[in-house]
Z-matrix of the N, CA and C atoms (Angstrom, degrees):
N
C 1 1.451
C 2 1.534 1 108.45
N 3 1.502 2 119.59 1 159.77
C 4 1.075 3 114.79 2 -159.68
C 5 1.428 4 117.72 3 -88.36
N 6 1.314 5 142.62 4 -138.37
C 7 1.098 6 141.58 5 164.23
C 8 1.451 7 106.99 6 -117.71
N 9 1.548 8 120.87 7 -20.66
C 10 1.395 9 131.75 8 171.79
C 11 1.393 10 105.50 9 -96.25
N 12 1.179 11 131.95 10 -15.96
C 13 1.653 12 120.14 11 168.16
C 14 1.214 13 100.16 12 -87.00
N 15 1.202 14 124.86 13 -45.85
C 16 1.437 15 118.78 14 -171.03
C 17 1.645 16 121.66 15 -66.62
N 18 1.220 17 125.32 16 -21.36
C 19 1.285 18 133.27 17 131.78
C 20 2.125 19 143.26 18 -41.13
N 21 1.532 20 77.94 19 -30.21
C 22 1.474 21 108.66 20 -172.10
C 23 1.380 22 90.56 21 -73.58
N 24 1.598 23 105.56 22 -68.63
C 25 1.735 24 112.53 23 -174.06
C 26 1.687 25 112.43 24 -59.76
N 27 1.401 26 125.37 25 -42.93
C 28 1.073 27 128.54 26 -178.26
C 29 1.662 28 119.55 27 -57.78
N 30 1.516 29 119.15 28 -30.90
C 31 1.518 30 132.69 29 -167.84
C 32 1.873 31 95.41 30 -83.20
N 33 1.261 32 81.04 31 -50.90
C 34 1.437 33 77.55 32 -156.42
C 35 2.217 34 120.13 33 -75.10
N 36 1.557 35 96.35 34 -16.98
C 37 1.370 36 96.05 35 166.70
C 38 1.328 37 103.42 36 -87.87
N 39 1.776 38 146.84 37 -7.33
C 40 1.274 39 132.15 38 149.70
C 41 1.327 40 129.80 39 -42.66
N 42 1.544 41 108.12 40 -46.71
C 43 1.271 42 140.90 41 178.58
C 44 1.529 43 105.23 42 -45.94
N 45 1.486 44 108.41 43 -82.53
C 46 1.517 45 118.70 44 150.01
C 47 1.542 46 145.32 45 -17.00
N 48 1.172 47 103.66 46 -54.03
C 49 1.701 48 121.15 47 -179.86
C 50 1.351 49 104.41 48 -112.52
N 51 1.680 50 121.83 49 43.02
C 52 1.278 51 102.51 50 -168.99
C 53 1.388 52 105.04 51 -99.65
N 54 1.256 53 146.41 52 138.92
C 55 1.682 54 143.01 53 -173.75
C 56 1.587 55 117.05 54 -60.05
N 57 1.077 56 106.15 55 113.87
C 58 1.544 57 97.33 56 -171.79
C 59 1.251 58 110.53 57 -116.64
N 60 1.381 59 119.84 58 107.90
C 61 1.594 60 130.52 59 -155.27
C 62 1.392 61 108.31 60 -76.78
N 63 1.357 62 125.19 61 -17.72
C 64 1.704 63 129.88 62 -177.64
C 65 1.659 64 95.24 63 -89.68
N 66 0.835 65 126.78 64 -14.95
C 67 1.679 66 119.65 65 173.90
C 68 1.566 67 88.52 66 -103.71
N 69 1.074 68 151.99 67 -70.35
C 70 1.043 69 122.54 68 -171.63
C 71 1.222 70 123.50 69 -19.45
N 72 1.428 71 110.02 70 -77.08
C 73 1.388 72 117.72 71 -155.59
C 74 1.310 73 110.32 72 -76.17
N 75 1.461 74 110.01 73 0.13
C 76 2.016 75 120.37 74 179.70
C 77 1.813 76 94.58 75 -77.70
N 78 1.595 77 96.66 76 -35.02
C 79 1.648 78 80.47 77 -168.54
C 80 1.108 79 98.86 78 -101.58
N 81 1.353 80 155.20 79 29.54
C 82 1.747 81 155.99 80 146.95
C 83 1.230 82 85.63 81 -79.82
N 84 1.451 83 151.41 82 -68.62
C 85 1.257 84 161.47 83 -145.19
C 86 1.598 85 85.61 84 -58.37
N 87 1.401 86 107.41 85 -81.14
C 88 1.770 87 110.61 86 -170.16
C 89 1.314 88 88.19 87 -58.41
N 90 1.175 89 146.04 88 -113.35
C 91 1.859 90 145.06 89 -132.03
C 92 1.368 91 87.06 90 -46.48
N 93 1.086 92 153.79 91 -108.39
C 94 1.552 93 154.24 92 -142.08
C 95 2.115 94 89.67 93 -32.87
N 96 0.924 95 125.90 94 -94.63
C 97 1.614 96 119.27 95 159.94
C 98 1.379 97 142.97 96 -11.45
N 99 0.971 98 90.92 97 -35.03
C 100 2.238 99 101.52 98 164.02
C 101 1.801 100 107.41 99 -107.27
N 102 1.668 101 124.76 100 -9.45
C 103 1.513 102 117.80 101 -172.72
C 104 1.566 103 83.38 102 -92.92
N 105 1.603 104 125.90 103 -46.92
C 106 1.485 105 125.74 104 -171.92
C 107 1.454 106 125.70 105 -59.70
N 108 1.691 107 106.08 106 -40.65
C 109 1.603 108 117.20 107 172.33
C 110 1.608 109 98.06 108 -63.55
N 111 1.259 110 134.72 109 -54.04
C 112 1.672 111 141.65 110 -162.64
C 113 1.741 112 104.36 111 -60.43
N 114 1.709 113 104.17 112 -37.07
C 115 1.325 114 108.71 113 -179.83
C 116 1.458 115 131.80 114 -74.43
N 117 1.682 116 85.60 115 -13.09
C 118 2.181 117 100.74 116 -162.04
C 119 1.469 118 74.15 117 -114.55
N 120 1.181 119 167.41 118 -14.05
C 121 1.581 120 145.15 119 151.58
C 122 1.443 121 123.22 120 -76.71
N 123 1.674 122 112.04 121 -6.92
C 124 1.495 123 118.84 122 176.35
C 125 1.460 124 95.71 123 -86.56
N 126 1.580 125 117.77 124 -66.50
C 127 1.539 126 111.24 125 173.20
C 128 1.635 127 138.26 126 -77.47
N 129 1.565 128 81.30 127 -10.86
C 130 1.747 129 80.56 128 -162.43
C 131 1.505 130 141.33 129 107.63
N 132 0.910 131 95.58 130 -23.63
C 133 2.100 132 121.00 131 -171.11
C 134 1.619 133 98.31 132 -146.80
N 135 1.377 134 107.18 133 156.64
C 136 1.334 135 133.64 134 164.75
C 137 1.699 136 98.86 135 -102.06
N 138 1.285 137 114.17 136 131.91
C 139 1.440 138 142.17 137 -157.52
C 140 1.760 139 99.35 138 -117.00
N 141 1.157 140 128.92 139 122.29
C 142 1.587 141 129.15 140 166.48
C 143 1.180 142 124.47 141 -39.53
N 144 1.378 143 130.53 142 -14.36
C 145 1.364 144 148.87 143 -129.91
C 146 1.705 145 100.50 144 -137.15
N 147 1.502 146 112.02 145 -62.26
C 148 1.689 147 101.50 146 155.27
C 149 1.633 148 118.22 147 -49.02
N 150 1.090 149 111.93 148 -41.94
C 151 1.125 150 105.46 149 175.27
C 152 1.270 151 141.19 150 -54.74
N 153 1.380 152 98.09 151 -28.58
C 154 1.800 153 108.77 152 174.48
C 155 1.583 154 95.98 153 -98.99
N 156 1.031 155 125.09 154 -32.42
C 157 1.698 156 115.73 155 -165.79
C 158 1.752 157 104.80 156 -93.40
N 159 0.859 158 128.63 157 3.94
C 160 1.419 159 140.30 158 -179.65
C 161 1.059 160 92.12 159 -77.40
N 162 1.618 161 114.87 160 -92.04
C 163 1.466 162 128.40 161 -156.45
C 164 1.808 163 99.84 162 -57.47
N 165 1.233 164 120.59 163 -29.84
C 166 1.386 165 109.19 164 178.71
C 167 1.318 166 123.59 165 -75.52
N 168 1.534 167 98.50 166 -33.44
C 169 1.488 168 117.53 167 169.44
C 170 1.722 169 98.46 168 -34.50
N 171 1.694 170 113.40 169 -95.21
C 172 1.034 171 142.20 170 152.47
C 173 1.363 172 111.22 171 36.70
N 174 1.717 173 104.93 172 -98.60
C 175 1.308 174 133.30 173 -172.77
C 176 1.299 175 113.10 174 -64.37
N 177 1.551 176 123.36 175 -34.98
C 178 1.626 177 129.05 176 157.08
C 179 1.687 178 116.14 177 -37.64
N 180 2.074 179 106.69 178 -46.68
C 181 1.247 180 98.16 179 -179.94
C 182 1.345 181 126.96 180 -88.17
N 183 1.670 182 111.89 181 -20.55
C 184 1.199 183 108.78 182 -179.43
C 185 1.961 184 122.78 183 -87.67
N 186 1.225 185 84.13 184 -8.07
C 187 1.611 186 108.53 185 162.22
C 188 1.741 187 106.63 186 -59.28
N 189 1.573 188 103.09 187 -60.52
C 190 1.581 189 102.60 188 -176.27
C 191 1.090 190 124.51 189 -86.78
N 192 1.509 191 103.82 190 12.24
C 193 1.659 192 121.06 191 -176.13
C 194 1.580 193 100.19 192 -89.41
N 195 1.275 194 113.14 193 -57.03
C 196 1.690 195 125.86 194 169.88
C 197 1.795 196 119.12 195 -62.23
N 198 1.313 197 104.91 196 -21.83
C 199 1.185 198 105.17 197 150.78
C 200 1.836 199 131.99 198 -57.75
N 201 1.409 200 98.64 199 -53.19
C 202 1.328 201 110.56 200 -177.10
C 203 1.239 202 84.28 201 -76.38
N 204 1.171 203 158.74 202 -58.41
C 205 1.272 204 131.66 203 -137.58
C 206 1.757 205 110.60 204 -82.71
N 207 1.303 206 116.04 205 -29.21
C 208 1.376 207 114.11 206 153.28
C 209 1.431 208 125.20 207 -37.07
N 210 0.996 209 114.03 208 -52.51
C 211 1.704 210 134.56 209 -161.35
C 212 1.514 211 97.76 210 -70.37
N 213 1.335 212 106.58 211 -31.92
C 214 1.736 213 130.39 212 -170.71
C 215 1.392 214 94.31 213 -58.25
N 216 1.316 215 104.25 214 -67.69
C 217 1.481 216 129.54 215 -157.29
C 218 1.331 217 104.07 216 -56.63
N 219 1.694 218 113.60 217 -76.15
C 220 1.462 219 113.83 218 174.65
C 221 1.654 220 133.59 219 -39.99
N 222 1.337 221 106.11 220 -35.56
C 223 1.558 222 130.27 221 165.08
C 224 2.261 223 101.27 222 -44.88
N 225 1.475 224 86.33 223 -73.50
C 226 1.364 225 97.04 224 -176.73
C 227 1.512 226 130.10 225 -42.90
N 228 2.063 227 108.00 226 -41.92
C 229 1.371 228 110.40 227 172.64
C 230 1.516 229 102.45 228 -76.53
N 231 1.365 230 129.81 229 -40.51
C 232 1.323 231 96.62 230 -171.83
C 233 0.983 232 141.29 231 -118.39
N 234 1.847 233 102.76 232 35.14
C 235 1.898 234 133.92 233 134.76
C 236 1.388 235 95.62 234 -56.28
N 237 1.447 236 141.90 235 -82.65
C 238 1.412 237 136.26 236 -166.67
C 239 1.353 238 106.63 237 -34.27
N 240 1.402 239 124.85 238 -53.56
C 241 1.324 240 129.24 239 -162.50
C 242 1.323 241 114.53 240 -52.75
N 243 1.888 242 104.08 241 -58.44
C 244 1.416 243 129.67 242 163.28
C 245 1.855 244 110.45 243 -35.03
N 246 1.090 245 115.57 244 -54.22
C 247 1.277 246 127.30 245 -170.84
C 248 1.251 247 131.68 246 -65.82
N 249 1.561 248 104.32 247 -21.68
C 250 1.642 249 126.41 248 -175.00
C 251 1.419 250 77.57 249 -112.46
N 252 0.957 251 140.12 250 -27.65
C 253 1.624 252 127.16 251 -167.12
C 254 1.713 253 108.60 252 -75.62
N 255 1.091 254 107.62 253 -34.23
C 256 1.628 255 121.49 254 -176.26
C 257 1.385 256 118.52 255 -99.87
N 258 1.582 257 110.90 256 -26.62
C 259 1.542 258 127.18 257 163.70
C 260 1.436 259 110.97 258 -51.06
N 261 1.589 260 103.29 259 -62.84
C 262 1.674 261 111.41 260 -165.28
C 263 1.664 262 100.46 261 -128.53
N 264 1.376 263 106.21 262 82.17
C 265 1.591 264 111.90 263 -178.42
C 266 1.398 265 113.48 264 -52.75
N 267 1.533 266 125.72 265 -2.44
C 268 1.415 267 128.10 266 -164.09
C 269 1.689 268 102.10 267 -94.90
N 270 1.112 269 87.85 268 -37.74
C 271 2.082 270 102.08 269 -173.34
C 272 1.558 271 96.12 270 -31.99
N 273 1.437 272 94.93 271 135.99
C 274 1.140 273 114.93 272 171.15
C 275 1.374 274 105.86 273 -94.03
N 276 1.170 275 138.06 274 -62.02
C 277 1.543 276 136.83 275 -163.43
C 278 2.132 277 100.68 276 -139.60
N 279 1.226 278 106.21 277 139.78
C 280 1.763 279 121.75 278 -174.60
C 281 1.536 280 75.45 279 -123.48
N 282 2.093 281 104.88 280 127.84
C 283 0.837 282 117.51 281 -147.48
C 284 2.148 283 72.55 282 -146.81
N 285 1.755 284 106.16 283 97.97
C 286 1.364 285 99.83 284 -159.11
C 287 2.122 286 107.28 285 -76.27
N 288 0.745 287 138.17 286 116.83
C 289 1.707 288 136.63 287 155.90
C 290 1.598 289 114.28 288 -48.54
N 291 0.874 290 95.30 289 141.48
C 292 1.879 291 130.47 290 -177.46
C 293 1.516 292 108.82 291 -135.69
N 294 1.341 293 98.97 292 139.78
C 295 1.244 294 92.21 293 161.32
C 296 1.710 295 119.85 294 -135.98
N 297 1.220 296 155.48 295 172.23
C 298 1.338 297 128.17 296 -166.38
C 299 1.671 298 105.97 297 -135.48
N 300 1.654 299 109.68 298 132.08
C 301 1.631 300 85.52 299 159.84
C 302 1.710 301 97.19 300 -133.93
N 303 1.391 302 88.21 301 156.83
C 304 1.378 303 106.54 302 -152.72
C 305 1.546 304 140.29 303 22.82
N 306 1.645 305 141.86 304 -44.76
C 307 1.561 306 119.87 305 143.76
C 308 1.295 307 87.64 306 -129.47
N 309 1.030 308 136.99 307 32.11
C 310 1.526 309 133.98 308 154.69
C 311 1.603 310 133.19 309 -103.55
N 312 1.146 311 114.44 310 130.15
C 313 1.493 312 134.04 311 -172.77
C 314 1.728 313 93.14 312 -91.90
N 315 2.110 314 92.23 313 137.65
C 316 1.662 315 85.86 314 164.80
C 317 1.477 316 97.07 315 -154.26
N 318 1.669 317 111.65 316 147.14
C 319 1.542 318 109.17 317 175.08
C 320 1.137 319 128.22 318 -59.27
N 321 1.595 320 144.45 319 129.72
C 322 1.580 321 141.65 320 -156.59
C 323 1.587 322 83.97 321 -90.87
N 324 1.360 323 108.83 322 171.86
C 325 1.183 324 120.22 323 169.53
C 326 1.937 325 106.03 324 -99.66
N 327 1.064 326 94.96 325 43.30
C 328 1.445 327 100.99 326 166.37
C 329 1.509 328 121.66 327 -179.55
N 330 1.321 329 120.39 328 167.22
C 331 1.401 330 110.88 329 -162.23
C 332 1.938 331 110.81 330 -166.05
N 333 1.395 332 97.69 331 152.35
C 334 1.622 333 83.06 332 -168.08
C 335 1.915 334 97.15 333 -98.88
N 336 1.518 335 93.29 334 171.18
C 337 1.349 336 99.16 335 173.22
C 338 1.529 337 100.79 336 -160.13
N 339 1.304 338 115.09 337 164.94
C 340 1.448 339 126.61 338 -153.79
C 341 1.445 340 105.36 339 -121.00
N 342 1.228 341 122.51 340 122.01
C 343 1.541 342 125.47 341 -177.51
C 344 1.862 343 99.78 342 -144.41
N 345 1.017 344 91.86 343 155.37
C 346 1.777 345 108.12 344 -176.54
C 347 1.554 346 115.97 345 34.53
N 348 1.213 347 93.67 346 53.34
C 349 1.802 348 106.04 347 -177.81
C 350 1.821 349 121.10 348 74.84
N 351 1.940 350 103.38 349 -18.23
C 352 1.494 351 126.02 350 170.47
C 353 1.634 352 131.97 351 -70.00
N 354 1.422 353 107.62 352 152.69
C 355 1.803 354 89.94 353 -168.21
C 356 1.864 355 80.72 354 -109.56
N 357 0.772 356 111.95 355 145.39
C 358 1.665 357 140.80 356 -170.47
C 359 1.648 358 118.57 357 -114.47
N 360 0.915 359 140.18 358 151.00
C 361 1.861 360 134.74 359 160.93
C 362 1.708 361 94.76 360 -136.09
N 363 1.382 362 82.08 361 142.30
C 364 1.435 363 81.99 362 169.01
C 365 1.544 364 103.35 363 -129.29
N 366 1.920 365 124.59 364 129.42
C 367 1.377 366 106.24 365 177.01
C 368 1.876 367 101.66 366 -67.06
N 369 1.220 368 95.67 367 174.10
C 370 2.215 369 95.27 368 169.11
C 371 1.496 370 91.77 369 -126.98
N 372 0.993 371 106.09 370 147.94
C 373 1.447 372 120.76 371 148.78
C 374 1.251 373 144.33 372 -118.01
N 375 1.511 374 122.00 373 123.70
C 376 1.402 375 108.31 374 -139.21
C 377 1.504 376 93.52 375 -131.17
N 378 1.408 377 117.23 376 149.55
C 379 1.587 378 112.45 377 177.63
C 380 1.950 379 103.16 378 -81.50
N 381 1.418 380 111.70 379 146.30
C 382 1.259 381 110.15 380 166.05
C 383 1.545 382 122.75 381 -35.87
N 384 1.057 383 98.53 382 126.66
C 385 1.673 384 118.74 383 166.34
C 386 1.432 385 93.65 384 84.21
N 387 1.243 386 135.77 385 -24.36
C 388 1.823 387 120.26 386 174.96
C 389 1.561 388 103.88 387 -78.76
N 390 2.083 389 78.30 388 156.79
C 391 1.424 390 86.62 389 174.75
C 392 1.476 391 108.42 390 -101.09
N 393 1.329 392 122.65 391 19.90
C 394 1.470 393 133.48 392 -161.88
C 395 1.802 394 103.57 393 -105.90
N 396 1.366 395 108.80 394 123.50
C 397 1.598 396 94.72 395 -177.96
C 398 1.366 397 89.18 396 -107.11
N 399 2.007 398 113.84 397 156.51
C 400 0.924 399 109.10 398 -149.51
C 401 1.833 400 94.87 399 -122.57
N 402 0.993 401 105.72 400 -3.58
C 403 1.696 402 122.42 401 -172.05
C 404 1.346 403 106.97 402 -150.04
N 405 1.317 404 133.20 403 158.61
C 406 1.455 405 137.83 404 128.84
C 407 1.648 406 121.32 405 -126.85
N 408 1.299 407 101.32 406 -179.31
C 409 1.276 408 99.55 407 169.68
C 410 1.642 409 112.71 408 -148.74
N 411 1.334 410 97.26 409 114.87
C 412 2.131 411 122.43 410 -166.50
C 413 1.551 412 114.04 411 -61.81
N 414 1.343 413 121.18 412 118.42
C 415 1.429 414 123.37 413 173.37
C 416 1.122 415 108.54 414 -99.28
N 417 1.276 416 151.43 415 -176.82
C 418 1.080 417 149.55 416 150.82
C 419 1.391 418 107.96 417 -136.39
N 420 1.450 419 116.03 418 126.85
C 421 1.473 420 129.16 419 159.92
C 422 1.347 421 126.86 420 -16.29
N 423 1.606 422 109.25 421 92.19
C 424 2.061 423 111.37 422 -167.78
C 425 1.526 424 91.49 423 113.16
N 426 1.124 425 140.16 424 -15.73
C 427 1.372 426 120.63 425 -159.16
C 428 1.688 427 97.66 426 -96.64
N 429 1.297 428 105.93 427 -75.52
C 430 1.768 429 98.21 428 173.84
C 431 1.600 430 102.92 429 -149.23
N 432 2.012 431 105.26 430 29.32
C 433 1.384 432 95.11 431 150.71
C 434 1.770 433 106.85 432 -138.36
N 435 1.293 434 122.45 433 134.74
C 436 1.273 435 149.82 434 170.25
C 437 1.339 436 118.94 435 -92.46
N 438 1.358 437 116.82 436 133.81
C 439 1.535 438 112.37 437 146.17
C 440 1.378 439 128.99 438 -97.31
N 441 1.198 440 130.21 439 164.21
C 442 1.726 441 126.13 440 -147.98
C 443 2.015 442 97.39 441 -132.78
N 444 1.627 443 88.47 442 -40.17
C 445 1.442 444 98.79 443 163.23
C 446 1.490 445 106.88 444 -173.81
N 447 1.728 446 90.60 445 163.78
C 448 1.673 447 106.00 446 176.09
C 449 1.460 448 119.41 447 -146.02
N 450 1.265 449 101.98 448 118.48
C 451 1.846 450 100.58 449 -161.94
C 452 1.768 451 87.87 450 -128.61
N 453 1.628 452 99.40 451 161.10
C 454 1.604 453 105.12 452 -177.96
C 455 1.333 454 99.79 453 -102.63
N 456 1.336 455 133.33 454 164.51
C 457 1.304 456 169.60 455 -177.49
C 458 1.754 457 103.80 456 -116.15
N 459 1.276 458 100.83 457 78.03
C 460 2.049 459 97.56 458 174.59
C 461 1.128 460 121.17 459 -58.95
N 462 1.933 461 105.89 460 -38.11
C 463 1.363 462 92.18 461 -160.54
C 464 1.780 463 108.89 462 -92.73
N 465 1.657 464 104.00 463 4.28
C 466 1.546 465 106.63 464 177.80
C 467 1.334 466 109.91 465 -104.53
N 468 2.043 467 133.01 466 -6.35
C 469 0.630 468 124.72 467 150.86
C 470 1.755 469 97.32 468 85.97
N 471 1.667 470 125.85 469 23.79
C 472 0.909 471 152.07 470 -144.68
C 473 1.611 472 115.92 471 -150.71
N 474 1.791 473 121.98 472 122.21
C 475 1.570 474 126.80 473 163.18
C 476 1.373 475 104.46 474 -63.87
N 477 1.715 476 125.02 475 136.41
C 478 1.462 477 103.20 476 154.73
C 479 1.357 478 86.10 477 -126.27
N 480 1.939 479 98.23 478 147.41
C 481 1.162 480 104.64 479 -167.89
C 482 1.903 481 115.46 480 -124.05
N 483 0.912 482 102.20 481 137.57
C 484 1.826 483 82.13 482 -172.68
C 485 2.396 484 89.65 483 -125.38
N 486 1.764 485 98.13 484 160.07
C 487 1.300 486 97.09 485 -153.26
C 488 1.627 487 97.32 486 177.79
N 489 1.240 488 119.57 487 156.02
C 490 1.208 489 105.47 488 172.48
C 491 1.865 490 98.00 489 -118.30
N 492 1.171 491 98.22 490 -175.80
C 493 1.914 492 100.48 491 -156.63
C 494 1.956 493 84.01 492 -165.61
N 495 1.354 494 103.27 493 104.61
C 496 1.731 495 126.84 494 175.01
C 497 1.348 496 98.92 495 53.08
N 498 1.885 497 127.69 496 69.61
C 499 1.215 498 102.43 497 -164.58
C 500 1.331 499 134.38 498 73.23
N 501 1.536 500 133.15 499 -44.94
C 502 1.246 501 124.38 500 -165.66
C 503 1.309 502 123.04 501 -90.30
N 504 1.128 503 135.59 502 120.47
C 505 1.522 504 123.57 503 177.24
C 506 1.568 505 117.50 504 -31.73
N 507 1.416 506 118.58 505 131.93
C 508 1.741 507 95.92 506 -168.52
C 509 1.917 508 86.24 507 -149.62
N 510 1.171 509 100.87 508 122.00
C 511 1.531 510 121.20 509 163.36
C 512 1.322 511 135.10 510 -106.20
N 513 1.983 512 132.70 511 100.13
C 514 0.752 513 102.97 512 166.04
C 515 2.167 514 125.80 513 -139.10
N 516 0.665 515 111.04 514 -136.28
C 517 1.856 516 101.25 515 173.10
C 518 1.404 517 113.70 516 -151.20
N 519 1.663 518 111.72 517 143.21
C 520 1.324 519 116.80 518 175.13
C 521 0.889 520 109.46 519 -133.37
N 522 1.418 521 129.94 520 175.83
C 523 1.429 522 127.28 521 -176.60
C 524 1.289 523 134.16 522 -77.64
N 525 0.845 524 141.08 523 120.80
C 526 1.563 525 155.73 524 -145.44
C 527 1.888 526 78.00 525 -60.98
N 528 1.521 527 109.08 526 151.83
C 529 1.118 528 137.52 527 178.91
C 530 1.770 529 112.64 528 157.57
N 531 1.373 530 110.97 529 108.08
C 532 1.298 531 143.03 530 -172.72
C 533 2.162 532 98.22 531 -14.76
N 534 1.651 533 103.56 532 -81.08
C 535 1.198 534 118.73 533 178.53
C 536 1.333 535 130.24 534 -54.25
N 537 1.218 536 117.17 535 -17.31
C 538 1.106 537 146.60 536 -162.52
C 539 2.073 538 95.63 537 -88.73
N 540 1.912 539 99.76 538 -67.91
C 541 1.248 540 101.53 539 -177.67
C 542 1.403 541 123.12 540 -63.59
N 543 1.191 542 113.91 541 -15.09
C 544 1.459 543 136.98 542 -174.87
C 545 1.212 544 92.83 543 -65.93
N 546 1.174 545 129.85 544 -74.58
C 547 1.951 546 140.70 545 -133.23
C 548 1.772 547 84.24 546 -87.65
N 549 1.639 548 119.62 547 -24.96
C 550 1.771 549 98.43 548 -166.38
C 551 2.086 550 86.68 549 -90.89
N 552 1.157 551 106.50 550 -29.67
C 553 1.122 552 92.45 551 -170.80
C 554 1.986 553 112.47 552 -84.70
N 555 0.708 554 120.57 553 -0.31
C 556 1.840 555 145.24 554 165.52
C 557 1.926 556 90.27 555 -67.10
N 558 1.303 557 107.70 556 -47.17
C 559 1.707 558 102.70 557 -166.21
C 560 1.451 559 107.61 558 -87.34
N 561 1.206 560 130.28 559 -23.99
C 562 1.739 561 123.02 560 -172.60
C 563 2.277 562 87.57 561 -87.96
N 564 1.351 563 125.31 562 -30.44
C 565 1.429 564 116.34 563 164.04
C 566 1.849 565 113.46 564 -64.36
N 567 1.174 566 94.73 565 -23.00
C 568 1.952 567 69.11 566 173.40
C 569 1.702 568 99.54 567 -112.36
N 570 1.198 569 118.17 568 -8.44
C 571 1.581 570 95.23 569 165.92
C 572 1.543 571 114.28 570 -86.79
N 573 1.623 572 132.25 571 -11.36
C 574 1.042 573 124.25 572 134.84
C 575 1.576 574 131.37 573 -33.35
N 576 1.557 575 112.96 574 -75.38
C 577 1.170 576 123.34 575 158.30
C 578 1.402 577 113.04 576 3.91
N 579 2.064 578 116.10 577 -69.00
C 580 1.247 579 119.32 578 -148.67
C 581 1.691 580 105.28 579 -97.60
N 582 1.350 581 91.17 580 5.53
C 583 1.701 582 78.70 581 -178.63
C 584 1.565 583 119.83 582 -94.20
């Protein structure tokens, strides 16, 4: 693996699995608050003892909740990787998609990769709950997906890319890397060019 994929994969499951301490403690706030109300209408009273084992309860699970979900994550990029790697033995570089809503990053079920000097997407298709996609289906850059624009994100260290994909308006983000932003932003100047 390369030294630029291996960067590729490394940025972007940070991005992903990154710990986000204001959701944490939003959801200790709610679960510690809906297990305590559920507990003082089963008995009646608040007990000293929920009180300490609640919140510990809590943070024990959502601790091992963000655990697994890391493990999730990393599993998932590098099944895709694996998958485009064995799909299209030619690919030069699997270049993984994210997409974000509001301060959260999440893996798309698809991702571009670069073969014969070309930038490529491939959708994946994955059965529920795997991180294994079991099919895709390959576009190639000009065919029936475009970009419209591509601007960087400094302070996320992040491409965001906007484009349409079969007709459809289609938005998504990758990880900031110099060559990378160059060659997507090289392609929305010559499909400018032709319009």
């Amino acid at each position: 693996m390369s030294v630029e994929q291996q960067y590729l994969i490394d940025q972007t499951f940070n991005k992903i699995a990154k710990f986000d301490s204001r959701k944490f403690i939003i959801d200790m706030i709610l679960y510690i608050t809906a297990i305590l109300a559920i507990l003082f209408i089963l008995n009646g009273r608040f007990d000293w003892i929920y009180m300490v084992t609640v919140p510990l309860m809590t943070a024990i699970y959502l601790f091992i909740k963000y655990v697994y979900l890391r493990k999730q994550v990393k599993k998932t990029i590098h099944n895709q990787f694996s998958f485009i790697e064995k799909t299209h033995p030619k690919q030069t570089l699997y270049i993984p998609m994210m997409e974000k809503t509001s301060r959260k990053y999440y893996l798309k079920r698809s991702a571009l990769f670069i073969q014969d000097d070309l930038v490529w997407l491939d959708a994946l298709r994955q059965k529920v709950f795997s991180s294994v996609p079991d099919e895709s289906i390959t576009i190639s850059y000009g065919e029936e997906f475009f970009l419209t624009s591509v601007s960087q994100d400094e302070t996320n260290q992040v491409i965001i890319c906007h484009g349409t994909l079969i007709e459809t308006p289609y938005r998504f983000i990758v990880t900031y890397e110099p060559t990378i932003f160059k060659r997507l932003s090289s392609l929305v100047k010559i499909e400018n060019k032709e319009v």
